[in-house]
C-alpha positions as CSV (number, residue, x, y, z in Angstrom):
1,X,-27.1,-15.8,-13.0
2,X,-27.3,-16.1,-9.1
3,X,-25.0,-13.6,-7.8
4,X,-22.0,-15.6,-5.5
5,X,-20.6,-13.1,-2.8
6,X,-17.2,-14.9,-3.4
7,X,-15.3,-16.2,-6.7
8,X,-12.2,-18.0,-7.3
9,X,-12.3,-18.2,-10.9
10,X,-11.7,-15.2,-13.2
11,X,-15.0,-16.7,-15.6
12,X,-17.4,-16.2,-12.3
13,X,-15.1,-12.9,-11.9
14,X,-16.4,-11.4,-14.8
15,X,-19.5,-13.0,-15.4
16,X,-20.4,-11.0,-12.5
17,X,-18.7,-7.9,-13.9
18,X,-20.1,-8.2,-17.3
19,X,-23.9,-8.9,-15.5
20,X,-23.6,-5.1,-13.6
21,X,-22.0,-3.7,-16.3
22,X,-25.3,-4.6,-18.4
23,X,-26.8,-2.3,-16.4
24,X,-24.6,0.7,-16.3
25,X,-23.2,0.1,-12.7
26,X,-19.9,1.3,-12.3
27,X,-16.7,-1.0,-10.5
28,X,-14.6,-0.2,-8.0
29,X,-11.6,-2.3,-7.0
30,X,-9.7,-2.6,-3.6
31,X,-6.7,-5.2,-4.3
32,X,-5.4,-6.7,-0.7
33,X,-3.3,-9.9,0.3
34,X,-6.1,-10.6,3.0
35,X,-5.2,-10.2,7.0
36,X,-7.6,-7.9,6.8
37,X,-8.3,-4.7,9.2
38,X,-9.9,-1.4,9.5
39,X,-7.6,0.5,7.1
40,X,-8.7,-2.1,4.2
41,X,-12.2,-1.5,5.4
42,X,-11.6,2.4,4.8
43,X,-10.6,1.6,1.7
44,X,-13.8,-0.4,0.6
45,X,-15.5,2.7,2.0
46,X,-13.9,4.8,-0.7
47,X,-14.4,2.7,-3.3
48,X,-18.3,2.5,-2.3
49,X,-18.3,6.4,-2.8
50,X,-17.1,6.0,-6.3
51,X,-18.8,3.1,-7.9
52,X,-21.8,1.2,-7.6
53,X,-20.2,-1.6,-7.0
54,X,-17.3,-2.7,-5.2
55,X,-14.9,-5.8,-5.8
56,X,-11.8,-7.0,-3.5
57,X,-9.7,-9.5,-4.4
58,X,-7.5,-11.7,-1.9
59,X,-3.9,-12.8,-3.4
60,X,-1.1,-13.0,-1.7
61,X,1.2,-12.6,-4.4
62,X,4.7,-14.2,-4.7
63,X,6.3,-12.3,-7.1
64,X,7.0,-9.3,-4.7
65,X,8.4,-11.4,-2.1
66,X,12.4,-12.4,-2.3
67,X,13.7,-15.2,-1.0
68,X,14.1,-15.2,3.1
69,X,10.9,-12.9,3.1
70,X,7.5,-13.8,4.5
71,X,5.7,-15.2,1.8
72,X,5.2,-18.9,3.5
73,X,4.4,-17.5,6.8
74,X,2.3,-14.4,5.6
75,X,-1.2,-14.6,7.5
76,X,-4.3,-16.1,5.9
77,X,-7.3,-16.7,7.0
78,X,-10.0,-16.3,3.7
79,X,-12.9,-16.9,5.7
80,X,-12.6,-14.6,8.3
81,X,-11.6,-11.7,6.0
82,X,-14.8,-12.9,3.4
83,X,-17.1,-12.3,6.6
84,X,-15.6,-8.7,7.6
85,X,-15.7,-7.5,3.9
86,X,-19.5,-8.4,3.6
87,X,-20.0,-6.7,6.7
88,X,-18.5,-3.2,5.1
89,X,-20.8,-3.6,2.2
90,X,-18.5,-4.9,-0.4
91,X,-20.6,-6.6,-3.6
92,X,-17.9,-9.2,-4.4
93,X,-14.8,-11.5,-3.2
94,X,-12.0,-12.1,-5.9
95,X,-9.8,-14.8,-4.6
96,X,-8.0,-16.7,-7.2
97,X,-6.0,-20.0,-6.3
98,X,-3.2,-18.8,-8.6
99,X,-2.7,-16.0,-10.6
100,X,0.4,-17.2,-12.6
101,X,0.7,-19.9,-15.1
102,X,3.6,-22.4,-15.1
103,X,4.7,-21.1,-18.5
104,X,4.5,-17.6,-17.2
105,X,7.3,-15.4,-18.8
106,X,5.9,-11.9,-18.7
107,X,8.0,-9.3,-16.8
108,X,7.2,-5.5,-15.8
109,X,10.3,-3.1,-15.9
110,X,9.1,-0.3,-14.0
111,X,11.1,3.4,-13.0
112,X,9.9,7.1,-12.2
113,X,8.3,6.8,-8.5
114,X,9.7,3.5,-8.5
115,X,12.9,3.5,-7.8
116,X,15.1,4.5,-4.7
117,X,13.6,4.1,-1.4
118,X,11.8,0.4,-1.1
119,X,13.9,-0.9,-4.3
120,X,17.0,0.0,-2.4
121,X,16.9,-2.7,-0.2
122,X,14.0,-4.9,-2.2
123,X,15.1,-4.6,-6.0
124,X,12.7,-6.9,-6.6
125,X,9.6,-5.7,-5.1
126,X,8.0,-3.0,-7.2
127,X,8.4,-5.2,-10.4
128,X,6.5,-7.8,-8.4
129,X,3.2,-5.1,-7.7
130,X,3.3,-4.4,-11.2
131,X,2.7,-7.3,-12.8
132,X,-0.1,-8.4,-10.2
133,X,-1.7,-5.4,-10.2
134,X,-1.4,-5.1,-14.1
135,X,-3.3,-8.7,-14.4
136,X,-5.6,-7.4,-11.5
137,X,-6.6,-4.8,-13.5
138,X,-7.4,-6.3,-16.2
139,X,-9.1,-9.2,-15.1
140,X,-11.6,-7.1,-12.7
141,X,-11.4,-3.8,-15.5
142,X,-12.9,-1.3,-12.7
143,X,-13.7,2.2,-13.2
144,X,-11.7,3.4,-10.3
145,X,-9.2,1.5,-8.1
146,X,-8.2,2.2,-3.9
147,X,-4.8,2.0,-2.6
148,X,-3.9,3.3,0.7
149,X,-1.4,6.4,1.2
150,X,0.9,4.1,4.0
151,X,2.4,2.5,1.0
152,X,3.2,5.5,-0.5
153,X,5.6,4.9,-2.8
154,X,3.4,1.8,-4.7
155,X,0.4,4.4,-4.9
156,X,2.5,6.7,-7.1
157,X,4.0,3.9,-8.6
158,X,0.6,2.4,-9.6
159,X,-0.7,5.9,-10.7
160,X,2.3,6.3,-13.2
161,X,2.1,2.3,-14.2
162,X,-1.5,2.9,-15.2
163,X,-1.0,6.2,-17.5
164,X,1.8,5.3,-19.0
165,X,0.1,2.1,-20.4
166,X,-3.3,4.0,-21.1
167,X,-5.4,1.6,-18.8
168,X,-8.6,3.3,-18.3
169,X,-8.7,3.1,-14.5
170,X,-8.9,6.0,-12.2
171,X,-6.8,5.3,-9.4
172,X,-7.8,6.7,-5.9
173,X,-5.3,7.2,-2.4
174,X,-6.6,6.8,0.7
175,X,-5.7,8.1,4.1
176,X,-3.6,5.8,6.4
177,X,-5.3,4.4,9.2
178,X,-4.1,4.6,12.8
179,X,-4.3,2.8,15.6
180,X,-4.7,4.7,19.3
181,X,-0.9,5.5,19.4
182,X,-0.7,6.8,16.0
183,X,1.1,3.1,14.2
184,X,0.0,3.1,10.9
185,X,-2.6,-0.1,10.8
186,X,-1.1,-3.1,9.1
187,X,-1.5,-6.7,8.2
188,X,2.0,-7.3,9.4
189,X,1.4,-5.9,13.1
190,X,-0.1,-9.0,14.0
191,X,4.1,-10.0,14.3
192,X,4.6,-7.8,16.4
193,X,4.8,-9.1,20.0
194,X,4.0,-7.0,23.8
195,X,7.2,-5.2,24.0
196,X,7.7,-5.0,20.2
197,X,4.2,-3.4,19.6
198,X,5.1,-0.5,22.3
199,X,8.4,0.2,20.5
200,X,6.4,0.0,17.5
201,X,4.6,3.1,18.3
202,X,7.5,5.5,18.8
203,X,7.8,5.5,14.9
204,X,5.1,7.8,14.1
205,X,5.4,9.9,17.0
206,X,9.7,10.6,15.4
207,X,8.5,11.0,12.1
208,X,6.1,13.6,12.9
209,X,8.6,15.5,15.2
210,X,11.1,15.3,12.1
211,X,8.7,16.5,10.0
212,X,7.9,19.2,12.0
213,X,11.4,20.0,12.7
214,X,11.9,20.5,8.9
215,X,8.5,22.7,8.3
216,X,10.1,25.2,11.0
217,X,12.9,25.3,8.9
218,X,15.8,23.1,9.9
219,X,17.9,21.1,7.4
220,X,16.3,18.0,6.1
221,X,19.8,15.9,6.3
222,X,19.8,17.3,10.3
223,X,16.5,16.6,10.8
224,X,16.4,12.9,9.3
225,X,19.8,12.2,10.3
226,X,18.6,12.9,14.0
227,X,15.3,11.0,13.6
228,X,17.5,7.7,12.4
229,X,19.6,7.8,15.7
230,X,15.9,8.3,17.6
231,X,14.1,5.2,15.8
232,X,17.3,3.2,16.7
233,X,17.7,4.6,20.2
234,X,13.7,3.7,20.7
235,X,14.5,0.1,20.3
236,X,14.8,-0.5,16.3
237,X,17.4,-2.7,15.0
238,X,17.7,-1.0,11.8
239,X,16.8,1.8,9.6
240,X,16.2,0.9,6.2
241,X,15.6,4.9,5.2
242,X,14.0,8.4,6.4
243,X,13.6,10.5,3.4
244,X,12.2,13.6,2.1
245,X,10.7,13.4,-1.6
246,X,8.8,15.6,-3.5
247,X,5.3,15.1,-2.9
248,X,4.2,13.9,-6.7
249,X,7.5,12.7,-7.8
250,X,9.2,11.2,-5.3
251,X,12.5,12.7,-6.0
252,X,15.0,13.1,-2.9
253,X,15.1,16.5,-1.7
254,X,18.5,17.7,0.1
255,X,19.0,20.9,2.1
256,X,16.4,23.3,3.3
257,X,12.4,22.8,2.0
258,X,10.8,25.8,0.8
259,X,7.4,26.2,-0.3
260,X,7.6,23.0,-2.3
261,X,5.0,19.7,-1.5
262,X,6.6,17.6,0.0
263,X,6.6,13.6,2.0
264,X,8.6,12.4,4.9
265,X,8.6,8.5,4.4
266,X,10.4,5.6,6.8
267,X,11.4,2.0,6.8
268,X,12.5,0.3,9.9
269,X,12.9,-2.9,11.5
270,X,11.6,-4.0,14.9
271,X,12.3,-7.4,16.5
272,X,12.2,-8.4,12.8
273,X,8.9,-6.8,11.5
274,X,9.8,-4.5,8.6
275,X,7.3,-1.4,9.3
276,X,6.8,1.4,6.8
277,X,5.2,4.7,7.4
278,X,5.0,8.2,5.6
279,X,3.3,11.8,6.5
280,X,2.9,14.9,4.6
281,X,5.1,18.2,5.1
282,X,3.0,20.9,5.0
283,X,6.0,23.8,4.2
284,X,4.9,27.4,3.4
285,X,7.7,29.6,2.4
286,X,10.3,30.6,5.2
């Protein structure tokens, strides 16, 4: 079979799959919705130091978007994003016209890392990664699979998704990406407009003070109730959250941190772009 670098069907998908596995090559798998950038090419990177092969697929998936959200407007451009992933090396495309049938009735309940945080304001959201990455999964049925670390809270939720229902997938976190002035790289930046992109990158340069602030020792309701009023004050019209969680759990954590892992993660809105971000606090005993 003459190998095809990209494949809208899920027969070509694993025709292709089932042809490397014949001879022992391992799959990796980098999910994305496309607008690609450098962070997704990081992530191919780490895939292509785990398998032998690497497979991305391009969906932009409805079921995690609510109504009034982005979905129609979400930026696509398939040929542009084919051309930059054969340039990083990656062995096949994956983008399928549809991934849900009209008699589709299949729902994922999920909980654990899950809940709070995102689901507070987007109930529906996590349900919506499940299920895609669920039929992902098992359409592509890689060795090891590459999510990035800025969406925290979907890595952990992923990781639990995929032991509690024994899928045999080894699922990988990769470093955020940053671009010169320390925003976390994202598809969605491309919204952002002159004067919204410099208020843009205060929000990393707060959450690392406020994580700082709460290494030395201050009170993590002082520190993140102060960092809220600074992402407002730089220009944000809302704060969806800026929490403290444990590090493997994501369970809120109140009061003062000691010696415990821990992650400082954000949601906020500017000039209408929803922007998430999340850093480790690295807190000895005090």
């Amino acid at each position: 079979m003459p190998d095809k670098f990209a494949v809208t069907s899920e027969n070509e998908l694993r025709k292709q799959i089932w042809s490397w596995r014949g001879f022992g090559e391992t799959i990796g798998f980098v999910p994305t919705m496309g607008a690609l950038h450098a962070g997704h090419v990081s992530l191919i990177t780490k895939a292509k130091k785990h398998a032998d092969k690497v497979v991305a697929s391009i969906y932009v998936n409805e079921t995690q978007f609510a109504q009034g959200e982005d979905l129609a407007t979400y930026p696509r451009d398939h040929e542009r994003d084919c051309e930059m992933l054969r340039g990083t090396g990656c062995d096949l495309v994956y983008i399928p016209e549809k991934m849900y049938g009209d008699d589709h009735r299949t729902t994922i309940t999920v909980g654990g890392p899950a809940l709070g945080l995102e689901t507070d304001d987007r109930p529906h959201f996590f349900a919506g990664v499940a299920l895609i990455v669920t039929k992902l999964l098992n359409q592509v049925q890689p060795d090891f699979a590459v999510f990035g670390e800025k969406d925290y809270q979907q890595l952990l939720t992923i990781r639990r998704l995929t032991a509690d229902l024994d899928m045999p997938v080894r699922i990988i976190g990769a470093p955020i990406l940053r671009e010169a002035d320390g925003l976390a790289m994202s598809s969605r930046n491309r919204y952002l407009d002159e004067a919204a992109r410099q208020i843009a990158g205060r929000l990393n340069v707060i959450m690392y003070d406020c994580a700082q602030k709460i290494t030395d020792g201050e009170n993590i309701d002082t520190a993140t109730k102060r960092a809220k009023a600074q992402i407002l004050a730089a220009g944000f019209e809302r704060v969806d959250y800026v929490a403290v969680a444990d590090t493997n759990s994501l369970a809120l954590l109140k009061g003062k941190l000691v010696g415990q892992p821990a992650r400082l993660l954000v949601a906020a809105h500017c000039k209408t772009v929803r922007l998430i971000d999340n850093c480790p606090i690295n807190c000895a005993d005090n």
